[in-house]
C-alpha positions in Angstrom: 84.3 96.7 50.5 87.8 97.2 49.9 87.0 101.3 50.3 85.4 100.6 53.6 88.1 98.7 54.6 90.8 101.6 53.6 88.8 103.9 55.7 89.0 101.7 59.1 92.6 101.3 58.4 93.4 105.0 58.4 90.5 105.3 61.2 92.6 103.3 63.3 96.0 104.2 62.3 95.3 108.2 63.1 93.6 106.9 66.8 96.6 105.1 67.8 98.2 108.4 69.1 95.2 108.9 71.2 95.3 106.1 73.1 95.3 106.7 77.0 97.4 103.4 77.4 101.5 104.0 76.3 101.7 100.3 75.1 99.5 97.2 74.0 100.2 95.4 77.2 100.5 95.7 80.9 100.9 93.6 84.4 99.9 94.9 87.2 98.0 93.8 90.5 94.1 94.1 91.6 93.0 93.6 95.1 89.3 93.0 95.8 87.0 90.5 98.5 87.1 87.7 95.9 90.1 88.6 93.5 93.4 89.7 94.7 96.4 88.8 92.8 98.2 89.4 89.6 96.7 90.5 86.0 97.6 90.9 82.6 95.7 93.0 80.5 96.4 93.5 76.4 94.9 95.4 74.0 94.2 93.1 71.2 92.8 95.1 67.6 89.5 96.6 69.3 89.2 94.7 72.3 90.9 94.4 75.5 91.4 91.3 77.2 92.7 90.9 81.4 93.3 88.1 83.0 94.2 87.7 86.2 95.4 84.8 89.1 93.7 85.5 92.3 93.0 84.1 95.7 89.5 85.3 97.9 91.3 87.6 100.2 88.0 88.5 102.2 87.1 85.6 102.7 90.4 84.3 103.8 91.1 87.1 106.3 87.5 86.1 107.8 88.4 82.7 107.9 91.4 83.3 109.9 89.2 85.5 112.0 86.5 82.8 112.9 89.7 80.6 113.9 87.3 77.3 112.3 90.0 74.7 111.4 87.5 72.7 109.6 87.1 75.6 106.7 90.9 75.3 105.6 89.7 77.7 103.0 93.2 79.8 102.4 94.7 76.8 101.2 91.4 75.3 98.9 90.4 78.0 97.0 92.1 79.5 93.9 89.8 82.4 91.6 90.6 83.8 88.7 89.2 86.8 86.3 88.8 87.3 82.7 87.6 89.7 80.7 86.5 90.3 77.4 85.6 94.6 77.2 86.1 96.9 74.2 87.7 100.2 75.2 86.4 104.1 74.7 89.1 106.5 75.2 87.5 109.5 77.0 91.1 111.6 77.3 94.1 111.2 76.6 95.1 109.7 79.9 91.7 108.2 80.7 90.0 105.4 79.1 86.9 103.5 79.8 86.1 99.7 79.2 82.9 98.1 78.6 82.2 94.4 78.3 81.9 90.5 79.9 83.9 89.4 82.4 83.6 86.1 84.3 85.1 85.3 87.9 85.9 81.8 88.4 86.6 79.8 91.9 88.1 76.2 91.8 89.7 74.4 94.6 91.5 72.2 92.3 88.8 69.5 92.1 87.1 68.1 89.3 84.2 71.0 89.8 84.2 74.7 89.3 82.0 77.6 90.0 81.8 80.9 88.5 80.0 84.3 87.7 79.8 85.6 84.8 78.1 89.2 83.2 78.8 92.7 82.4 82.3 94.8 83.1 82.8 98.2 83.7 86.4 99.2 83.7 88.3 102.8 84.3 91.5 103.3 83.7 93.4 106.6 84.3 97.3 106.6 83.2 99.5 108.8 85.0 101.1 111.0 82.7 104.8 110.6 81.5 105.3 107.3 83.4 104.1 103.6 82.6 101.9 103.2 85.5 98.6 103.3 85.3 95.4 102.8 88.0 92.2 100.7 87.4 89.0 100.5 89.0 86.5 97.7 88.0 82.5 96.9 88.8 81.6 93.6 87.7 77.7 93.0 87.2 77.0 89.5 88.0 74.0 87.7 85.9 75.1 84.5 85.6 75.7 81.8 88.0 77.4 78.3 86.7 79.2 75.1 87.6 81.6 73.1 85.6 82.5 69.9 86.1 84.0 66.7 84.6 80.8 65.3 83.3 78.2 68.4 83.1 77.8 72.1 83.0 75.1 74.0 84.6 74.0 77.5 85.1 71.0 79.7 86.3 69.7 83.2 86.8 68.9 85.1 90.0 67.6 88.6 90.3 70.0 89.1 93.6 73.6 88.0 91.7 74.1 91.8 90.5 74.4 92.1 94.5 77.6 90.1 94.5 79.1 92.6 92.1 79.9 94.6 95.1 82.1 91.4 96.3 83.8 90.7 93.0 85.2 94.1 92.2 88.6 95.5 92.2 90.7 98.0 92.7 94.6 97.9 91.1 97.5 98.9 89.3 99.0 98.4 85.5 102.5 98.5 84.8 102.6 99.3 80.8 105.0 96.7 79.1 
């Protein structure tokens, strides 16, 4: 056990040079249909973890399209992203994430509803600078609903559909 051990701590301590990303944690912003706002994404031992504060862009700009005053959606609607992904460095400025992620939309009720399933997540660093550019695909599977009192959730073969909706585009500023 404790040779095992030894060998993942040398393992890791001779990758850390290799890493695409020049520090543990960055800020940044994403902009995407249902997501567009700030993130914060950390590398934290082998897994990554981003979080971000959003509002539905999209859907606002076609809200003030459709000139409905009954909607009042831009000022209901809050979303916000996190994910979970492990990272596989494919260069040394390139690196590739793979996990769950979850997208969350509340309007500051006692309710919530959210999508949840598989992340795919580039990200190329340019070189000599702390900035950085992502690209993610989320894969919907999951549907739910929290509330106060319950939770519920459900499966439908057209979510993965949606992924197109809930991806973003967006930039990292290495801290």
């Amino acid at each position: 056990m404790k040779r095992t051990l030894s060998i993942l701590v040398i393992l890791v301590t001779l990758m850390s040079p290799a890493l695409a990303r020049p520090s543990s944690f960055a800020i940044g912003a994403q902009l995407g249909f249902l997501s567009t706002g700030v993130v914060v994404d950390g590398h934290l031992g082998p897994v990554a973890l981003d979080i971000g504060a959003n509002f539905p862009a999209g859907i606002t700009y076609i809200d003030a399209l459709s000139d409905n005053d009954d909607l009042n959606i831009e000022d209901s609607i809050f979303s916000m992203t996190a994910d979970i992904t492990v990272p596989i460095n494919l260069g040394s400025d390139f690196s590739l994430k793979l996990g769950l992620g979850t997208t969350l939309f509340s309007d500051f009720s006692e309710y919530a509803v959210g999508l949840a399933g598989g992340v795919v997540k580039g990200e190329y660093w340019i070189k000599g600078g702390p900035f950085g550019l992502f690209v993610k695909m989320d894969l919907p599977l999951l549907l739910y609903a929290i509330g106060e009192s319950s939770a519920a959730g459900g499966f439908n073969a057209a979510l993965p559909l949606l992924g197109i909706l809930t991806s973003t585009v967006g930039f990292l500023y290495a801290l």
